[in-house]
N, C-alpha and C positions, 0 to 999 in steps of 0.2 A: 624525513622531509617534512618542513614545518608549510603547515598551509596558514592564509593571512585571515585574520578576520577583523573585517572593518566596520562593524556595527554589532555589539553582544547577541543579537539577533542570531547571527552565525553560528555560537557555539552551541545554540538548542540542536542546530542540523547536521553538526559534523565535529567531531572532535579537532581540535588545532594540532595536534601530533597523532590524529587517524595515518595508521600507515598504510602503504602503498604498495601492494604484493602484487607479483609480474609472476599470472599463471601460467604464462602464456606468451611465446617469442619465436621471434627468426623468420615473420611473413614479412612481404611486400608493403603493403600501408591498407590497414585495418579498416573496417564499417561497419556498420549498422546491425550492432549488438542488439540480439532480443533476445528474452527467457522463457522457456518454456515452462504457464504455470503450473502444468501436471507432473512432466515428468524430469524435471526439475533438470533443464540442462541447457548451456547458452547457444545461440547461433550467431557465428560472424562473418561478415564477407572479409576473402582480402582481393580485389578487386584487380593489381594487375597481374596476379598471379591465376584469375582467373576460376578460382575455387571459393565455396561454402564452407565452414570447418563446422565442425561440433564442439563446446568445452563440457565436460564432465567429471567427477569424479575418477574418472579411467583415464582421462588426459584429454588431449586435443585429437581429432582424426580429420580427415575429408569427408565430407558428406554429398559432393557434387561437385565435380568438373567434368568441360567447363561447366561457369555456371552462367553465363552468359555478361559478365563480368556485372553480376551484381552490385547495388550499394545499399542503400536504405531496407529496412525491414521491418515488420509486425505481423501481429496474425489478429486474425477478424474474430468473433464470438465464439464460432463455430471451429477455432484453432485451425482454420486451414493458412498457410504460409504467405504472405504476400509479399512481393518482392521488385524492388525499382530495378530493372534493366539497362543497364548501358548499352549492351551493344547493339538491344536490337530496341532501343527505346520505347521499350512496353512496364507498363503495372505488370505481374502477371500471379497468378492464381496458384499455390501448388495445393493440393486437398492433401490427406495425411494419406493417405497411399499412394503419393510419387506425380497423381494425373495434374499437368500444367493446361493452365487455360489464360488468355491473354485478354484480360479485364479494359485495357485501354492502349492505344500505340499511335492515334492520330486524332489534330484536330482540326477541325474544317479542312478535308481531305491533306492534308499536312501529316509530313511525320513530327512524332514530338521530340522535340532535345534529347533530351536521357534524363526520365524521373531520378530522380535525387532521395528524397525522404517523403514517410511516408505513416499517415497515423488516423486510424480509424474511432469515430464519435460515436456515442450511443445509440443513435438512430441506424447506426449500418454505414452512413454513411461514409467512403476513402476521399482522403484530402491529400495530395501529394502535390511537391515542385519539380520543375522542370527545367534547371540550368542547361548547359550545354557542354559538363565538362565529360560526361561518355563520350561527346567527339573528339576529345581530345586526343593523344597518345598517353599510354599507359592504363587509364584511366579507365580507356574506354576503344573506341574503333575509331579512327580520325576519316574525320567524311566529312561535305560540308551540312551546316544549316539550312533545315527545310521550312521553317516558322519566319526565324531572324527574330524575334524576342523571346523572351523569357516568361513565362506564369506562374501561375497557382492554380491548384485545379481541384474539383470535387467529383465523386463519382457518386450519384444519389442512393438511395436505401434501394432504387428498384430499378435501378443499372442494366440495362443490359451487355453482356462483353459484345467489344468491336461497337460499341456507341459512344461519339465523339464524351468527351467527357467537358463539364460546366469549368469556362474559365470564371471563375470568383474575384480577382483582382486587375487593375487596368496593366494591360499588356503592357507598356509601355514604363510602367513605376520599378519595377525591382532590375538591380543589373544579375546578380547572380544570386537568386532567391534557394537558399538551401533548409535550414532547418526549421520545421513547424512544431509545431504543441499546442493542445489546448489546456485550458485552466481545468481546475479542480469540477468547476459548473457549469465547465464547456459554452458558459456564457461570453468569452474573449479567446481567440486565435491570434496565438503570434508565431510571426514567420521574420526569419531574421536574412540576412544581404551580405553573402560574405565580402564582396568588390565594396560595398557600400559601409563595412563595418557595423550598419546597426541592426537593431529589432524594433518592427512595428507589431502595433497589436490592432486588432480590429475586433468591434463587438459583431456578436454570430444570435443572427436573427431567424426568423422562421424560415425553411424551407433551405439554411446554408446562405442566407445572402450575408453578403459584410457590409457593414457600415462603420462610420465614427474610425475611420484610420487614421492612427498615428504615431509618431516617434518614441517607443517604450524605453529604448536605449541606446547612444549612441559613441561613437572614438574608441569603437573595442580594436583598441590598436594598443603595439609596443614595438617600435622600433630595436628595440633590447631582446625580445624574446620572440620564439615561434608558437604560433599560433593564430584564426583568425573564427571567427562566428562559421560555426559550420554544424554540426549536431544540438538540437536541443530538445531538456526536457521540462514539463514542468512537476514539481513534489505536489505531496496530497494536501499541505500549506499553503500552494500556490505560488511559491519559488519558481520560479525560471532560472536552472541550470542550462549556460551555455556552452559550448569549447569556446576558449579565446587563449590570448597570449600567454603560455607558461601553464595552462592546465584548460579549469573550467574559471566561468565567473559566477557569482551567483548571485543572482536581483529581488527583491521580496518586490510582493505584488505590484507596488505601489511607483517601482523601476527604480530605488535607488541602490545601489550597489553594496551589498554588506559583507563579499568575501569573496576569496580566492583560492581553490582548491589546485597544490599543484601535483603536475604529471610530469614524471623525468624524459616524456617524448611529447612531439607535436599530437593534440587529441584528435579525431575528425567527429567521433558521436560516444553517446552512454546510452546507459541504460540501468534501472534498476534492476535487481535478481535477486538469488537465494529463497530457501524456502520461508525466510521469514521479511523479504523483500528490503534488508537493511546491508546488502551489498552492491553498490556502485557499479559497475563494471565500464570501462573506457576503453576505445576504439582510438589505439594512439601509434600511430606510425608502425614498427615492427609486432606490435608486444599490445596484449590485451591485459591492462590492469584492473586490480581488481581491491576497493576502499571501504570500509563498515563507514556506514551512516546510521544518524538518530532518524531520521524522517523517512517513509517510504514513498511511491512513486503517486500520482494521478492516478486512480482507480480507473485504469483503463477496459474493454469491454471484453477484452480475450483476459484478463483476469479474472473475472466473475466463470468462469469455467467450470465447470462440476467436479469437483476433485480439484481444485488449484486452490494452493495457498495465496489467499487473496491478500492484497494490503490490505490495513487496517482504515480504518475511519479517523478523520482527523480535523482539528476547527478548520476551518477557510476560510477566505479572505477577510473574513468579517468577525471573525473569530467566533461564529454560532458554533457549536457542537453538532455532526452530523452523522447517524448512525445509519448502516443499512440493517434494518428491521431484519432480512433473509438471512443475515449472518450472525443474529446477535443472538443468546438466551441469560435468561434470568435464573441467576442461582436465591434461593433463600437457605441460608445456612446459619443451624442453632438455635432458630425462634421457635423453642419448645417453652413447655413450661416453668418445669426446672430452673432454665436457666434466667427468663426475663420477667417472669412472673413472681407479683408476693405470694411468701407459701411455700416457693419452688425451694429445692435443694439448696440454690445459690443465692438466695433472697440477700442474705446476709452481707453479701459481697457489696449491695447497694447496684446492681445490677437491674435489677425491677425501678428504681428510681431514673437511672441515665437513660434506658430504655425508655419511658416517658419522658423527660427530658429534649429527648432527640427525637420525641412523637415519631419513632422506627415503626411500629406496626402499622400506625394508619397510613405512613410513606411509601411502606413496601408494597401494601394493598393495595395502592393507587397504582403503581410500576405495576405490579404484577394481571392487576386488569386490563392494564393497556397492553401488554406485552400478550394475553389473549386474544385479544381483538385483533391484534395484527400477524396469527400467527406465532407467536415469539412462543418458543419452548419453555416454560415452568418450571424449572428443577428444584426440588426442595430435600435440600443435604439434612441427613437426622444421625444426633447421635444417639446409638442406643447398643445395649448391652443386656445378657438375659441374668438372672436375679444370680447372684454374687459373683456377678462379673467371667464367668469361665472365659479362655483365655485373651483377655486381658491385660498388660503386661503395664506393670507398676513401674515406669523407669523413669518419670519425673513426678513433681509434688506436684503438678496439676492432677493427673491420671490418680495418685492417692488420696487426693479430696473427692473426688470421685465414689469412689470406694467408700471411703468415711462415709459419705452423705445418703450411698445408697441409691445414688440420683441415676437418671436416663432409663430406668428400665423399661428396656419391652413391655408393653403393656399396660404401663401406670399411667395416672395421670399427669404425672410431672412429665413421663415421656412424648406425652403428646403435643401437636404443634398449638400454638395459642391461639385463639378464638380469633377470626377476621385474618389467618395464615395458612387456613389448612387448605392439602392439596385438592383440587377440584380436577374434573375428569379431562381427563387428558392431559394431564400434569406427571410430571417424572418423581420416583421419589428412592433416593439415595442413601445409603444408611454406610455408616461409618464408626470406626473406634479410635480414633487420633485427631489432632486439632486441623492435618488440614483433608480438604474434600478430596485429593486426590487420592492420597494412602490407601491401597487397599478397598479399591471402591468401585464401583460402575461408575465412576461419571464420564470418562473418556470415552466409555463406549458409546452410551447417548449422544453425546458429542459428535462423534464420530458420526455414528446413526445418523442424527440431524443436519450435518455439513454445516455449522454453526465453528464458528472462530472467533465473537467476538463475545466476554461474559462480563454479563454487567453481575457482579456481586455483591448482595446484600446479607445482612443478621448480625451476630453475635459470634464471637466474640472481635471486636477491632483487630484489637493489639493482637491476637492468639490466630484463634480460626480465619477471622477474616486476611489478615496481613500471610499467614503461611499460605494459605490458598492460592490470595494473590501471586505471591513468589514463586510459587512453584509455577503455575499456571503461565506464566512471564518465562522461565525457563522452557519451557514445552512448547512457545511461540505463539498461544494465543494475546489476543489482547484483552486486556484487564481492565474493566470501567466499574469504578468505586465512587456511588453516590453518597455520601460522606453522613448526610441525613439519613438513609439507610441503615445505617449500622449503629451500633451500641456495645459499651463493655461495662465495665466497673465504674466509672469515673470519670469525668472530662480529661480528667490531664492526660489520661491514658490515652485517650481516645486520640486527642488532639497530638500528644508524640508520635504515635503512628501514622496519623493524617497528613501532620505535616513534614514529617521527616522520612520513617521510613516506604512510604507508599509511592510518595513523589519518585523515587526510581523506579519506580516496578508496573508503574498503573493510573492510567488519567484517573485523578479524581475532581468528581463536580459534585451534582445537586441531583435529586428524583426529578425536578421539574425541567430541568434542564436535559435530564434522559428523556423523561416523555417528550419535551420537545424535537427533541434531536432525533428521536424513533418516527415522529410527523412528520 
């Protein structure tokens, strides 16, 4: 199934012939897909069949009925469950050991419609809507209207349950207000209208007020196809994925429309998943499908989870670079003597020359100070070997010039890191015998140690160490950030083939200055 893309924009986000795999089939009509980021497993309602399922590696099960015919879903910081109620028109609370507590269900002694969706901000703060289609049949319990319109609603950082909750938008504006999301900087909320076809976005001010509403995007119709504005997300780019007719639609920030992802059933919501957060997952009539994307989701706040594979970090709207400092560490890998110094082993190569060249030491010194100051892990990758190499294994002519040269030993001065790189206390330090840092190595475990996933890598060699590192690292599901002034090999040309050709799929590359900013 070929998806449409209507502005080059599109194919950075999703491939045009990404396929479309149905893990998942034979419910009632599907909702409010969430992933669990620890222990890596999705939750879905199907809403008139009145149950919660689980999807897993082991398959699909039940996880609750009834469930009180659930729809919309996330979990809070703290991974406890939160979930939109249709039939008895509450938010309500599950903690991870099963206890339900009912966060909201009336306002100004009114019952509420039946929360729809539902998505929690950094502050703590829940934002859900409140259509009326739980009263419907199927759907929901068929009862009349206790309100008679429709909202938007906040629930503050210091909430307490059974306290009417903040209506944020004028009562009167939305006909059937269903899917929200905030931006990458939770500075804009958009809430989209399925009766109404469109999305409005509003800037989000101190304390949750909205101002500046208006028209993001509108006519998400097609006569021709099923589907209407019903689930939405926004990516860590700032994309707004919506359901609309024949699949999702997708809007770059700015609201103009640049593609069309489709789905062989009607969708109602998504969600991003997997452990490396580049599968899709859709909430589409019978069957929960499931799409590889390039982009991951909104760095939402039940991701940052201790133990959860978090998304990565990614430019936004503005296209700055923006890293979380908690996730990131700094590798220095190869800046010994040997290898970038005159004198060294590898002098010859013209290695000592590109190294100056690309002014790499005094780059890395500057990265690796600040990445102190905030916390940031140290890790300084060394190769080294004890005097004629015992085992060692000669199986390419790099590894033999090696040898030849007599270079990296334990001990020597050529083994050691170069002046203005060596590690300082509380710095990590890795030793290795193949070009790249993972082979055979403590780094994962540090790694691990730290709950760090995002590695910014710097040193020597580009084309060699630096680029296998990267690849592998890229395979393993971290993310790979290549300061380009950071590193050095033999040669520009070298340097500049691997920068520009083969790194580009494996690992954002920028600037040291642009890290450091991006770490502020």
């Amino acid at each position: 199934m070929a998806h449409e893309a209507l502005d080059p924009a599109f194919r950075k986000l999703i491939d045009e012939h990404a396929p479309v795999r149905q893990p998942g089939s034979g419910f009632i009509f599907t909702e409010g897909p969430i992933w669990h980021p620890v222990d890596h497993y999705l939750l879905f309602s199907d809403m008139p069949g009145d149950v919660r399922r689980r999807m897993d590696r082991a398959g699909v099960r039940e996880v609750m009925t009834p469930s009180n015919k659930g729809n919309g879903m996330t979990y809070d910081a703290d991974l406890n469950l939160l979930v939109c109620e249709h039939s008895t028109s509450s938010v309500a609370r599950f903690r991870p050991d099963g206890t339900r507590e009912v966060l909201a269900s009336h306002f100004e002694g009114r019952e509420l419609n039946s929360p729809n969706d539902i998505v929690v901000k950094s502050d703590g703060s829940v934002w859900f809507t409140d259509p009326w289609y739980g009263r419907m049949p199927g759907f929901g319990v068929e009862r009349p209207r206790d309100l008679g319109w429709q909202g938007v609603f906040r629930l503050p950082p210091n909430h307490r349950p059974g306290d009417d909750p903040q209506l944020v938008v004028d009562r009167y504006l939305f006909t059937m207000p269903n899917g929200l999301c905030f931006s990458p900087d939770e500075t804009r909320l958009y809430i989209n209208d399925t009766e109404q076809a469109n999305i409005r976005v509003y800037d989000v001010g101190p304390g949750g007020t909205l101002t500046n509403g208006r028209v993001f995007a509108s006519g998400i119709r097609d006569s021709l196809k099923e589907g209407v504005p019903d689930g939405m997300k926004c990516d860590a780019s700032g994309n707004v994925w919506v359901t609309a007719p024949g699949g999702l639609w997708v809007y770059e920030p700015g609201g103009k429309l640049i593609g069309k992802v489709a789905i062989p059933e009607k969708p109602a919501n998504l969600h991003w998943g997997g452990e490396d957060w580049r599968t899709l997952y859709v909430a589409a009539s019978t069957s929960v499908y499931a799409i590889p994307v390039k982009v991951g989701p909104r760095n939402e706040p039940f991701m940052r989870a201790r133990g959860s594979s978090r998304p990565p970090a990614a430019p936004q709207g503005d296209d700055a670079l923006r890293l979380d400092a908690s996730r990131c560490a700094l590798i220095i890998q190869d800046m010994q003597n040997d290898v970038v110094i005159e004198g060294g082993a590898f002098a010859a190569s013209g290695s000592p020359q590109h190294c100056r060249d690309q002014n790499a030491i005094a780059n890395i010194a500057r990265l690796a100070a600040r990445c102190r100051e905030l916390g940031v892990p140290v890790i300084h990758v060394h190769f080294l070997v004890h005097p004629g190499a015992p085992g060692f294994t000669l199986n390419a002519p790099l590894f033999e010039g090696l040898l030849d040269e007599s270079a990296m030993v334990r001990g020597t001065w050529g083994a050691r890191a170069v002046d203005g790189l060596e590690p300082q206390p509380g710095d990590h330090v890795v030793e290795k015998m193949r070009m790249s840092a993972w082979e055979g190595t403590s780094l994962e475990t540090v790694l691990k140690a730290e709950g760090r996933d995002i590695l910014i890598e710097t040193g020597a060699w580009t084309n060699m160490s630096i680029e296998h590192t990267a690849r592998t690292g890229a395979d393993k599901g971290y993310v790979m950030v290549i300061p380009e002034d950071g590193c050095s090999t033999m040669n520009a040309d070298w340097h500049r083939a691997s920068i520009d050709y083969a790194m580009q799929n494996v690992a954002l590359v920028t600037k040291v200055d642009e890290v450091i900013g991006a770490l502020a």
